[in-house]
Biopython code that builds the backbone (N, CA, C, O; Angstrom):
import numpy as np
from Bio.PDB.StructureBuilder import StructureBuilder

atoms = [
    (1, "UNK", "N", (117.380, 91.354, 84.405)),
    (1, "UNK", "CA", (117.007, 91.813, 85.724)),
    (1, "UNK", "C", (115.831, 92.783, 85.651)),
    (1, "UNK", "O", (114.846, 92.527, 86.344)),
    (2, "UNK", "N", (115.837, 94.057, 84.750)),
    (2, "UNK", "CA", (114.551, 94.862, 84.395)),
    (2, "UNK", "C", (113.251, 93.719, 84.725)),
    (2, "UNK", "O", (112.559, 93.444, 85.705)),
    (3, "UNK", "N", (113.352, 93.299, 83.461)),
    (3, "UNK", "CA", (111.862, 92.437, 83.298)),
    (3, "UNK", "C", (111.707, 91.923, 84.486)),
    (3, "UNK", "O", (110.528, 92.192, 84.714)),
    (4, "UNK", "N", (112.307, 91.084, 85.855)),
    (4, "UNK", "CA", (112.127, 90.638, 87.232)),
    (4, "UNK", "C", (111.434, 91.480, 87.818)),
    (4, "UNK", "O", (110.351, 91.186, 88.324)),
    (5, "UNK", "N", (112.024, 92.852, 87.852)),
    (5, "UNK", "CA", (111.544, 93.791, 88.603)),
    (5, "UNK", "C", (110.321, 94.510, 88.175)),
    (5, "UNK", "O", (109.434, 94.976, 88.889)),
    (6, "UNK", "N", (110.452, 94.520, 86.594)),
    (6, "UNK", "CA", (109.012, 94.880, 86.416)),
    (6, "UNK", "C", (107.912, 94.275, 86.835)),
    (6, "UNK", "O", (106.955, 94.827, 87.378)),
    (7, "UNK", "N", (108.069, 92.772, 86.510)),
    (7, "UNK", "CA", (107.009, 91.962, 86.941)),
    (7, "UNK", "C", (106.596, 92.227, 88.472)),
    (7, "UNK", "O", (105.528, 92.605, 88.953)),
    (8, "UNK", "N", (107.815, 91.895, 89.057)),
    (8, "UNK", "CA", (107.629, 91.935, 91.029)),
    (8, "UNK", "C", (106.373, 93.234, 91.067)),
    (8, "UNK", "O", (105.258, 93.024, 91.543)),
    (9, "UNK", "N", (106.821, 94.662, 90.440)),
    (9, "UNK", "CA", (105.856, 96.127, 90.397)),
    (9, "UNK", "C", (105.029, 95.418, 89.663)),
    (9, "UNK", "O", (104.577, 94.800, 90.626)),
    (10, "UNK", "N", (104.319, 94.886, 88.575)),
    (10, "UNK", "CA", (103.027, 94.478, 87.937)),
    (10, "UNK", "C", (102.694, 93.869, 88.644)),
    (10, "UNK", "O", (101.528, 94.168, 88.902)),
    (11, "UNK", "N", (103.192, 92.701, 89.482)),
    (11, "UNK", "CA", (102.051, 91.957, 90.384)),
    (11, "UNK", "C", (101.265, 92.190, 91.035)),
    (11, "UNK", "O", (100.148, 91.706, 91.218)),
    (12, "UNK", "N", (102.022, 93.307, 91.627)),
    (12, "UNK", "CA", (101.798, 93.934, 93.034)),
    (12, "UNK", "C", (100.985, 92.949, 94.441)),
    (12, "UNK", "O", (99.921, 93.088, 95.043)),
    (13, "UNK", "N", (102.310, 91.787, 94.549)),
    (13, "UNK", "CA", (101.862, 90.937, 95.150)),
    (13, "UNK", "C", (100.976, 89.987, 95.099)),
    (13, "UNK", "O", (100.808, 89.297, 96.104)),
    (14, "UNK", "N", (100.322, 89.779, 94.081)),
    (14, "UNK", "CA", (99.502, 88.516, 93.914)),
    (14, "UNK", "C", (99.621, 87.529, 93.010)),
    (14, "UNK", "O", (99.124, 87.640, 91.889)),
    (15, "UNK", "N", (100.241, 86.539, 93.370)),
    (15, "UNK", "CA", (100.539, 85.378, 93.030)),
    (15, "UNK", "C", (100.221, 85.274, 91.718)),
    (15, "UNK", "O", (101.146, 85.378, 90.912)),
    (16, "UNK", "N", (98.589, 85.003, 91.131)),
    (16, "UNK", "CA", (98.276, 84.875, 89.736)),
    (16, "UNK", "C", (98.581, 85.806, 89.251)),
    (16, "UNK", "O", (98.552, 85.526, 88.052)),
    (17, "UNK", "N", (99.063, 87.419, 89.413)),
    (17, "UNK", "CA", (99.282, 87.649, 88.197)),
    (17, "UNK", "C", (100.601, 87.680, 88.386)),
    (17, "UNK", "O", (101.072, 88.607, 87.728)),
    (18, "UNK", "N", (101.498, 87.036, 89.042)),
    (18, "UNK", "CA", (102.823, 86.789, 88.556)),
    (18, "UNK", "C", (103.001, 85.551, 87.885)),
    (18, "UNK", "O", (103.893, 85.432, 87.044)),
    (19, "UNK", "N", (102.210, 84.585, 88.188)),
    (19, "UNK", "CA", (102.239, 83.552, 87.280)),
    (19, "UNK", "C", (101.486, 83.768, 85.496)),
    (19, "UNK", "O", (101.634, 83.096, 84.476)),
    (20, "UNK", "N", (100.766, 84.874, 85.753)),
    (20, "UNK", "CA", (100.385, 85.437, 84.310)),
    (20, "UNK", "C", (101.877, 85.996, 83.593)),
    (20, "UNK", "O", (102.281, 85.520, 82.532)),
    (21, "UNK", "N", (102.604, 87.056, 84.330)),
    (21, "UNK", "CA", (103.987, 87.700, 83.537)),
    (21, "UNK", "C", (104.973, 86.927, 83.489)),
    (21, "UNK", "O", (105.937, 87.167, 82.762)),
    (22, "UNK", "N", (104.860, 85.457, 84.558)),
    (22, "UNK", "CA", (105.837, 84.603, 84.244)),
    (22, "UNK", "C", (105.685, 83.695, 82.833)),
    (22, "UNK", "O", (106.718, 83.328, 82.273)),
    (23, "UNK", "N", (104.510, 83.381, 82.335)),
    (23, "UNK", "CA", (103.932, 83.092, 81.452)),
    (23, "UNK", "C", (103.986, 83.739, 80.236)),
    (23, "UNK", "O", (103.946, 83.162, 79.150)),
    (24, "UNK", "N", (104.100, 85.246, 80.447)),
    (24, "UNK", "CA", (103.955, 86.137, 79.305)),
    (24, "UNK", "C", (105.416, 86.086, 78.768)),
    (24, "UNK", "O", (105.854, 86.539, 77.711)),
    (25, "UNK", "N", (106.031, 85.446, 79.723)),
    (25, "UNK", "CA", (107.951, 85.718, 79.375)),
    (25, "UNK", "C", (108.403, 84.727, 78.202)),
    (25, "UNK", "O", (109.256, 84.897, 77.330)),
    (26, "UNK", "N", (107.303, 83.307, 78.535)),
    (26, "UNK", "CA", (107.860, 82.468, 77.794)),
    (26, "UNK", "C", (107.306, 82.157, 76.548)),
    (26, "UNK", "O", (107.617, 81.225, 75.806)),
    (27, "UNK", "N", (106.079, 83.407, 76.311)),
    (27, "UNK", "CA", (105.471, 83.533, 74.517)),
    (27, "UNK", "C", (106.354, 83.922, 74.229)),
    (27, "UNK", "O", (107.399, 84.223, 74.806)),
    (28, "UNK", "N", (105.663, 83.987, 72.324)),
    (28, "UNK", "CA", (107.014, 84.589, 71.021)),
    (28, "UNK", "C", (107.037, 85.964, 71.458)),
    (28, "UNK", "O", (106.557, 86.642, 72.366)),
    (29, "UNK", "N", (107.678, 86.087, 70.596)),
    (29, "UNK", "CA", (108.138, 87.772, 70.938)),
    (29, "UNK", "C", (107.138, 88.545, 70.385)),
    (29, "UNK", "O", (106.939, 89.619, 70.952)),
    (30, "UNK", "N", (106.483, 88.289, 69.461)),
    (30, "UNK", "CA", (104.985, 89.372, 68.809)),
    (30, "UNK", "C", (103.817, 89.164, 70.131)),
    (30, "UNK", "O", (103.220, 89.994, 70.816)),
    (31, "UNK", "N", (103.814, 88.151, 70.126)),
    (31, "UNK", "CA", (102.430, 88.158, 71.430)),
    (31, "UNK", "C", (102.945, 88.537, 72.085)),
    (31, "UNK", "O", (102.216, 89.410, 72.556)),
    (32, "UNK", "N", (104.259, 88.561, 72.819)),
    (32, "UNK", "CA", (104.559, 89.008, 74.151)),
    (32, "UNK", "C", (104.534, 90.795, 74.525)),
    (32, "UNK", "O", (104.338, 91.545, 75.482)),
    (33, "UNK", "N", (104.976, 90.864, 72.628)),
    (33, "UNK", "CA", (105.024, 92.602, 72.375)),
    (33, "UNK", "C", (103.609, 93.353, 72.522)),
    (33, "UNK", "O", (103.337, 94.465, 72.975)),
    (34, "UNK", "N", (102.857, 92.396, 72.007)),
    (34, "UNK", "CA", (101.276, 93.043, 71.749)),
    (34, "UNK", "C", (100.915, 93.036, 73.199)),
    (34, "UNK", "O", (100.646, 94.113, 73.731)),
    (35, "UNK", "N", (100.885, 91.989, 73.854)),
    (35, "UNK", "CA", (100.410, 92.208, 75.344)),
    (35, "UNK", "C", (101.221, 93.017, 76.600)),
    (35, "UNK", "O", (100.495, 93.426, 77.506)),
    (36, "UNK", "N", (102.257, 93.200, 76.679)),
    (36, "UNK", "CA", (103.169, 94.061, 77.271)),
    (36, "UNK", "C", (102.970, 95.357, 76.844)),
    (36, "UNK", "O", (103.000, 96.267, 77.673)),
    (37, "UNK", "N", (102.757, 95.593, 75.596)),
    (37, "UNK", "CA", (102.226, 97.171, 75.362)),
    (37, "UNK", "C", (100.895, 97.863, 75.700)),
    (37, "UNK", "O", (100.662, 99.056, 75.895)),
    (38, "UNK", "N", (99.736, 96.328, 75.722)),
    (38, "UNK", "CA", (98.650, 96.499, 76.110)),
    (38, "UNK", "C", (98.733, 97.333, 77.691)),
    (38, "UNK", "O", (98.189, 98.403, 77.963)),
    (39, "UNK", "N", (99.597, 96.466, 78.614)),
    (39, "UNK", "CA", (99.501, 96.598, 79.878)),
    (39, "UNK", "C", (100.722, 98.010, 80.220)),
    (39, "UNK", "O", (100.908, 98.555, 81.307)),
    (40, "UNK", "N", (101.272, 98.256, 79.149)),
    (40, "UNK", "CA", (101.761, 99.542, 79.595)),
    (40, "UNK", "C", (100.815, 100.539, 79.001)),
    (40, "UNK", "O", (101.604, 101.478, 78.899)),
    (41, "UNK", "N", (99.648, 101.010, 78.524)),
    (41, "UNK", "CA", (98.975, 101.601, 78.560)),
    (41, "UNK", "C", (97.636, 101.403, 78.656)),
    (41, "UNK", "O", (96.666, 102.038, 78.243)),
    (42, "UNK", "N", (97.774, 100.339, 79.317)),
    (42, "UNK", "CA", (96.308, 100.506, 80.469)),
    (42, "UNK", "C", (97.238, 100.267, 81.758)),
    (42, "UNK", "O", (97.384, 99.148, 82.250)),
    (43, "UNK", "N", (97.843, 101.410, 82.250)),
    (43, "UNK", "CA", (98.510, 100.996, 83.939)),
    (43, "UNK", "C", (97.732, 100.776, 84.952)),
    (43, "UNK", "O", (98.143, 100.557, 86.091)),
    (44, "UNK", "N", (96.385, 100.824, 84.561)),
    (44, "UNK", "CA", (96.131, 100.372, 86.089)),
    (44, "UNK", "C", (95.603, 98.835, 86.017)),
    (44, "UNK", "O", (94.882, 98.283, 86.848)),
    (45, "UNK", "N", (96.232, 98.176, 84.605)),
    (45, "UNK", "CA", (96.234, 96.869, 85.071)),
    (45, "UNK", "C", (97.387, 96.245, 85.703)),
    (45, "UNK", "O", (98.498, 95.932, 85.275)),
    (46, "UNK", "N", (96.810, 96.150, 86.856)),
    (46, "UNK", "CA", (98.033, 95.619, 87.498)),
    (46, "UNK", "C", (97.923, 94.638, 88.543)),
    (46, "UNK", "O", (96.737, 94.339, 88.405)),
    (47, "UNK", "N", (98.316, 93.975, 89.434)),
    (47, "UNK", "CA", (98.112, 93.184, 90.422)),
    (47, "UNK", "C", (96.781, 92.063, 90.324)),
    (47, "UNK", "O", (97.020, 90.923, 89.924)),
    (48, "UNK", "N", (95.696, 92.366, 90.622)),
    (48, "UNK", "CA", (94.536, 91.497, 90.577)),
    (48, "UNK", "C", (94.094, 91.364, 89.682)),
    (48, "UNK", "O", (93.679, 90.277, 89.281)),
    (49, "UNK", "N", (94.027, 92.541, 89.000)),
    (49, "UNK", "CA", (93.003, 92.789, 87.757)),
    (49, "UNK", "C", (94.525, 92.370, 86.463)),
    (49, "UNK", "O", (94.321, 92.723, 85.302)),
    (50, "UNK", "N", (95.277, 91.983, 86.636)),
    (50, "UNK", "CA", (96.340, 91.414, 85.991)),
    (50, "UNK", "C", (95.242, 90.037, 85.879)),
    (50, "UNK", "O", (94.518, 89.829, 84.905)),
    (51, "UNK", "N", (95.308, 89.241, 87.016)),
    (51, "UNK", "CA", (95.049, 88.100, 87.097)),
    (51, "UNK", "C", (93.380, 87.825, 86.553)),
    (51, "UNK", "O", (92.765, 86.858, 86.104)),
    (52, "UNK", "N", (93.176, 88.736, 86.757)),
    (52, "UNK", "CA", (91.213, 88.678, 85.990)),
    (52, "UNK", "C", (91.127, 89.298, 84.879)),
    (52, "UNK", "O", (90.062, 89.708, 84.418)),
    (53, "UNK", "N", (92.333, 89.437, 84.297)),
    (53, "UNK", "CA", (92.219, 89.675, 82.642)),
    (53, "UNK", "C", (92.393, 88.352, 82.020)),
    (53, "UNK", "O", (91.648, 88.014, 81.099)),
    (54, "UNK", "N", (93.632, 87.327, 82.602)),
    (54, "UNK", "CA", (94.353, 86.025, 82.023)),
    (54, "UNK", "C", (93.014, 84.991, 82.846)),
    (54, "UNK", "O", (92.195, 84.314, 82.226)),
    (55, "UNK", "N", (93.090, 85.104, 84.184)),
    (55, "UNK", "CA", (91.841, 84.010, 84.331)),
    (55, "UNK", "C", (90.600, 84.096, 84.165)),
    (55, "UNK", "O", (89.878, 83.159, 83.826)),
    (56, "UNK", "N", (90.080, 85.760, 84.493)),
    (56, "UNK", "CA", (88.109, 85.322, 84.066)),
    (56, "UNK", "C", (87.867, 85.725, 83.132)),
    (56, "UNK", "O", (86.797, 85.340, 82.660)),
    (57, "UNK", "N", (88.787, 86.834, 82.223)),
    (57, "UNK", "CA", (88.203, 87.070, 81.118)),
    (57, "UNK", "C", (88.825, 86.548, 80.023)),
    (57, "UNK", "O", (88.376, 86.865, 78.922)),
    (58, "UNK", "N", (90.095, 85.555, 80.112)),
    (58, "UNK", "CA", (90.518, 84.465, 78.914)),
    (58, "UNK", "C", (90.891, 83.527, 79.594)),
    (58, "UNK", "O", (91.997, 83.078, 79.293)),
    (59, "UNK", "N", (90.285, 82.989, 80.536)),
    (59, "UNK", "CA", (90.678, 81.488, 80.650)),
    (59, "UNK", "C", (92.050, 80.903, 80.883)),
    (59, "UNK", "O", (92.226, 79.707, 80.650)),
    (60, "UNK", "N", (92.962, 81.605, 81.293)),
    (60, "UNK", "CA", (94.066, 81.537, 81.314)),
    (60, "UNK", "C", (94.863, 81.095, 80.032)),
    (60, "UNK", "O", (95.878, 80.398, 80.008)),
    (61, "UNK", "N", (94.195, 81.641, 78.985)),
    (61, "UNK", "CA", (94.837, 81.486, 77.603)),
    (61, "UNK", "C", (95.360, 82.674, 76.685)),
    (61, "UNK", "O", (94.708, 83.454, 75.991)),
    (62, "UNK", "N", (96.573, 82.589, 76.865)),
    (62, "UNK", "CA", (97.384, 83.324, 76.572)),
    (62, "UNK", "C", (96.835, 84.300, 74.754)),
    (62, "UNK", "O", (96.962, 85.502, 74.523)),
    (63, "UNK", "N", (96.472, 83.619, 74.158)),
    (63, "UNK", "CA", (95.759, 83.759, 72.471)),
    (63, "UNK", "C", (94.297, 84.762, 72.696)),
    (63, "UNK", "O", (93.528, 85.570, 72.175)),
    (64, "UNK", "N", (94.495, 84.298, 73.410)),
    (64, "UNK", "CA", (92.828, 84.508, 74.342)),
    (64, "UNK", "C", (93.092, 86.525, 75.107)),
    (64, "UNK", "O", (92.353, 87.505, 75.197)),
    (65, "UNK", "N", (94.211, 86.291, 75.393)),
    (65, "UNK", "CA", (94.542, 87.309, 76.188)),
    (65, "UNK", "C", (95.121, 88.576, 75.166)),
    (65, "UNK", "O", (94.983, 89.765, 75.452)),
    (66, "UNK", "N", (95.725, 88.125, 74.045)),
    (66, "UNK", "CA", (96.159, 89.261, 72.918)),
    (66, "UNK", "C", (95.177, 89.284, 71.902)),
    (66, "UNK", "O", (95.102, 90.166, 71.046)),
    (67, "UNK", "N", (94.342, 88.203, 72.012)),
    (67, "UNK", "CA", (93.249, 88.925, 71.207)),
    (67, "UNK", "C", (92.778, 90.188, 71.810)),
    (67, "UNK", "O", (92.926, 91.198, 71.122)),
    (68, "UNK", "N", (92.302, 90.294, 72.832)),
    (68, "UNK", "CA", (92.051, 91.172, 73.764)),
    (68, "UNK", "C", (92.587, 92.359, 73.633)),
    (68, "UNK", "O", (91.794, 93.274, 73.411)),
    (69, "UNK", "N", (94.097, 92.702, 73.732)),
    (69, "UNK", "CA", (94.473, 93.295, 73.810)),
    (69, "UNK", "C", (94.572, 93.999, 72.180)),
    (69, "UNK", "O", (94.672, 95.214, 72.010)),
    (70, "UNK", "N", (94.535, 93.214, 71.295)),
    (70, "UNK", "CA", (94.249, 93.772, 69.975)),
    (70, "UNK", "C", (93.123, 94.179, 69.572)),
    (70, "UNK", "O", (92.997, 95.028, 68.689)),
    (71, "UNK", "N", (91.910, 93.464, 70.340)),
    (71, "UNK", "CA", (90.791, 93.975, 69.418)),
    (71, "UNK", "C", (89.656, 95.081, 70.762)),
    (71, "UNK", "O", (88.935, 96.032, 70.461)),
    (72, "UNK", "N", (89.793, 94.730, 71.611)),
    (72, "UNK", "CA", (89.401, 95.470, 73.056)),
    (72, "UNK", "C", (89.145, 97.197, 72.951)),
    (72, "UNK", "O", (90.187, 97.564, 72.408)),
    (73, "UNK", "N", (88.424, 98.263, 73.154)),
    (73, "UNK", "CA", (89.439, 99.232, 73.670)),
    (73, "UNK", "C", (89.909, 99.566, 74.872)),
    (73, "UNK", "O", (89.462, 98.916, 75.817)),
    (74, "UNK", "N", (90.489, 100.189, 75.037)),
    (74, "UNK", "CA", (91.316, 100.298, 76.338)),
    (74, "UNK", "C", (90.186, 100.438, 77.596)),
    (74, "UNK", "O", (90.021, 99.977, 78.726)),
    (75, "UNK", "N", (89.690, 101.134, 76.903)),
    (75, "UNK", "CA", (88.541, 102.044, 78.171)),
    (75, "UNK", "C", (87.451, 100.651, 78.465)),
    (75, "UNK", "O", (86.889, 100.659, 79.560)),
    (76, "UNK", "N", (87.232, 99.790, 77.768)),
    (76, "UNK", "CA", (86.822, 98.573, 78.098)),
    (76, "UNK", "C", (87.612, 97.697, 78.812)),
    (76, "UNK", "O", (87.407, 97.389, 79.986)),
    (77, "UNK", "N", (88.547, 97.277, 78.093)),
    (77, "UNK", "CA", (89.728, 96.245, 78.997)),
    (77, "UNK", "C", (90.041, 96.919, 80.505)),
    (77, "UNK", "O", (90.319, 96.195, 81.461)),
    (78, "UNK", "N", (89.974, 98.264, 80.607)),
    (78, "UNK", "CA", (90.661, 98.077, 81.945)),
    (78, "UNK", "C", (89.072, 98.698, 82.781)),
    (78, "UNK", "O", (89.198, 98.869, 83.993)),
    (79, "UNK", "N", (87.716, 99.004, 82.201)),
    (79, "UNK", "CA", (86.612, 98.461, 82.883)),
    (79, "UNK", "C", (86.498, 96.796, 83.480)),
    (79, "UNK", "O", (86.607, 96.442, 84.654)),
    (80, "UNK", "N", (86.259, 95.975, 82.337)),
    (80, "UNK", "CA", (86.414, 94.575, 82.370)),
    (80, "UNK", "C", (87.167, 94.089, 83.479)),
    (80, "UNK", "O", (86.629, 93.625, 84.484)),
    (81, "UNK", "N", (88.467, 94.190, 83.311)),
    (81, "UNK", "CA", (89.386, 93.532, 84.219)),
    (81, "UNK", "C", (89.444, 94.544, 85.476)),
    (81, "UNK", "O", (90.591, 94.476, 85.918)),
    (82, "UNK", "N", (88.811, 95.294, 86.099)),
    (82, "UNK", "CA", (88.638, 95.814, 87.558)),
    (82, "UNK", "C", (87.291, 95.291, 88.570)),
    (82, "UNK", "O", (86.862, 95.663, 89.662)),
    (83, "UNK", "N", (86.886, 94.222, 87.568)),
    (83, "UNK", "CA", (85.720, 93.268, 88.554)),
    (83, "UNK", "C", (86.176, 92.091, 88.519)),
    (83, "UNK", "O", (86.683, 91.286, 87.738)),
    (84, "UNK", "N", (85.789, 92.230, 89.818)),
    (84, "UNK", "CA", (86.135, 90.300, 90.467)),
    (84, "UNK", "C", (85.338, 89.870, 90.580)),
    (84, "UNK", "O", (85.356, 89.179, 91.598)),
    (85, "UNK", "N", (83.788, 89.808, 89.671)),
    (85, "UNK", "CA", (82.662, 88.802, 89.883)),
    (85, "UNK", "C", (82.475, 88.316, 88.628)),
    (85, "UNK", "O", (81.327, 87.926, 88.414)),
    (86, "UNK", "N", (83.409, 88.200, 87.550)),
    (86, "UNK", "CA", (83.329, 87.883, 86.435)),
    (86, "UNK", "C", (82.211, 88.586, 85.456)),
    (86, "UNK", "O", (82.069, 88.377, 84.251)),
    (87, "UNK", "N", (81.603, 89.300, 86.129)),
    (87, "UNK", "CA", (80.374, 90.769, 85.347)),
    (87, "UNK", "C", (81.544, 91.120, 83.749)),
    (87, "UNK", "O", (81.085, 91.039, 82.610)),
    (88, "UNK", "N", (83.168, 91.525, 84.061)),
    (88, "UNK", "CA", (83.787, 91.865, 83.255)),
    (88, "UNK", "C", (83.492, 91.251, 81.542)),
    (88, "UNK", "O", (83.458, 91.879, 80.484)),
    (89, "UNK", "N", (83.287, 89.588, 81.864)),
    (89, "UNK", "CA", (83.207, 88.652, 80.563)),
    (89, "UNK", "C", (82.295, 89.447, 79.457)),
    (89, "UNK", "O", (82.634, 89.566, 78.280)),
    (90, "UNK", "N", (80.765, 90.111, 80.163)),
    (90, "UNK", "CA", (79.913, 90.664, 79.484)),
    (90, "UNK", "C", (80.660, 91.813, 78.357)),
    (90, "UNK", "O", (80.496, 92.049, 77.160)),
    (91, "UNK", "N", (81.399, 92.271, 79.249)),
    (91, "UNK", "CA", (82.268, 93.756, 78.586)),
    (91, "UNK", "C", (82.702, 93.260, 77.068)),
    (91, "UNK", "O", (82.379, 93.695, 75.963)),
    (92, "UNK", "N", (83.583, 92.150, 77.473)),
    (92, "UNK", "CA", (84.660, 91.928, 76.318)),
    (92, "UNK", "C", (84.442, 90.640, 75.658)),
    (92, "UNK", "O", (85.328, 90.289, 74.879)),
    (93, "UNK", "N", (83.506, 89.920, 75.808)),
    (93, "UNK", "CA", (83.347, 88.474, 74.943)),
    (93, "UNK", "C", (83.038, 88.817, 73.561)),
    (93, "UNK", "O", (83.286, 87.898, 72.781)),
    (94, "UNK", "N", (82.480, 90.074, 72.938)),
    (94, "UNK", "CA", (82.195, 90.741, 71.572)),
    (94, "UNK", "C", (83.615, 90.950, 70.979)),
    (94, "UNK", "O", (83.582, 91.209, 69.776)),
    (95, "UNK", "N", (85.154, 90.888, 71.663)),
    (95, "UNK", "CA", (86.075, 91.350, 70.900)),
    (95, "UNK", "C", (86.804, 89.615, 70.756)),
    (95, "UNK", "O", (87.911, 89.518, 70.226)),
    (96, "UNK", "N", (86.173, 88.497, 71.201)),
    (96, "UNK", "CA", (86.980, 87.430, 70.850)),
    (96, "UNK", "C", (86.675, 87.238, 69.266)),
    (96, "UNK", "O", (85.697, 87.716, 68.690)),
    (97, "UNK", "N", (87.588, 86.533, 68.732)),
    (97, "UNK", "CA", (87.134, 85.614, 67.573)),
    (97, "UNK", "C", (86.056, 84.934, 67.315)),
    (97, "UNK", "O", (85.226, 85.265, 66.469)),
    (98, "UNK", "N", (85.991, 83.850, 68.092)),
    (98, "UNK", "CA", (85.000, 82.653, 68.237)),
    (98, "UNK", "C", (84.544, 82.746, 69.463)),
    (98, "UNK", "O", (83.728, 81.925, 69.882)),
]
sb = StructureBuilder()
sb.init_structure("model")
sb.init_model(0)
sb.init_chain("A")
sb.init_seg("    ")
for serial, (resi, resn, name, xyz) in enumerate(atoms, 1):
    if name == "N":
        sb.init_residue(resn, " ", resi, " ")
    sb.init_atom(name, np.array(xyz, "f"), 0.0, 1.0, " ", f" {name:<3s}", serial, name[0])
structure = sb.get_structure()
């Protein structure tokens, strides 16, 4: 029940990023750990900028999204993911892999 309710407060009403934490539920437990810790200390990702971390700045790919959160710093990731014109990609495409 926690995790429901957390998510419902992370969404904060917007659809994609509940379909992002519904998503995040059903990775392994290391990715799910690495990215859940990400987003508890960057709190102000939350609601939209939930959803423009998983869709504009990884493609809605989950691998994509803990790289991020592993190699990112904070003060970038939660620059990045507070624009909705995809400007963010510039921020953080230097911390992917490939």
């Amino acid at each position: 029940m926690g995790n429901y309710i957390t998510a419902l407060e992370w969404a904060k009403g917007n659809p994609g990023a509940m379909s992002f934490l519904m998503e995040l539920n059903r990775q392994d437990e290391e990715t799910a750990k690495v990215i859940t810790e990400c987003l508890v200390r960057n709190y102000t990702i939350r609601g939209t900028n939930i959803y423009v971390l998983w869709s504009d700045l990884c493609d809605r790919e989950m691998e994509k999204v803990r790289e991020l959160c592993e190699n990112c710093p904070d003060k970038i990731s939660t620059d990045a993911c507070s624009r909705q014109d995809y400007s963010g990609r510039e921020l953080v495409n230097q911390y992917f892999k490939s």
